[in-house]
C-alpha positions, -999 to 999 in steps of 0.1 A, spaced: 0 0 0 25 26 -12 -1 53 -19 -7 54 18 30 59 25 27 92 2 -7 98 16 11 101 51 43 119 37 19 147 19 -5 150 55 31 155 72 46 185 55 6 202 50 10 197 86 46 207 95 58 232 68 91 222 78 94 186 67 80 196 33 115 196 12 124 162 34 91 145 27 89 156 -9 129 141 -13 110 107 5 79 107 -20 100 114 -53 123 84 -40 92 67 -37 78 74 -73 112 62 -91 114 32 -73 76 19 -79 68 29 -116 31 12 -114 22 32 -84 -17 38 -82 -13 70 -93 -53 81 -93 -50 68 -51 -20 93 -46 -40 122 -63 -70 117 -37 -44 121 -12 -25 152 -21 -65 168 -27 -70 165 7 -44 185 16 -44 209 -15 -11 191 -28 -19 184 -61 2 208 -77 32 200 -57 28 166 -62 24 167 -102 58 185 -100 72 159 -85 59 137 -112 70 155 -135 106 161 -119 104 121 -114 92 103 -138 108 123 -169 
């Protein structure tokens, strides 16, 4: 359940500004290393928290 883990990284830095460039660092890691990530699970996630924009960056930034 690897979405969670990212679910739980992106509730962390909306919470704690100060994680955010740690936790993003953690969730990119996370994207290269599982390429069939549920990507549509992650996206509920980061709308929760209003992430969705920082989080396709990362995608981009990632999976290029």
């Amino acid at each position: 359940m690897l979405f969670r883990s990212i679910g739980l990284k992106i509730q962390a830095f909306s919470n704690n500004p100060a994680r955010k460039w740690h936790d993003q660092a953690d969730i990119a890691a996370l994207m290269q290393s599982n390429p069939s990530l549920d990507w549509s699970r992650v996206q509920r996630y980061a709308a929760m928290f209003n992430a969705q924009e920082l989080l396709e960056e990362i995608r981009r930034s990632t999976c290029a």
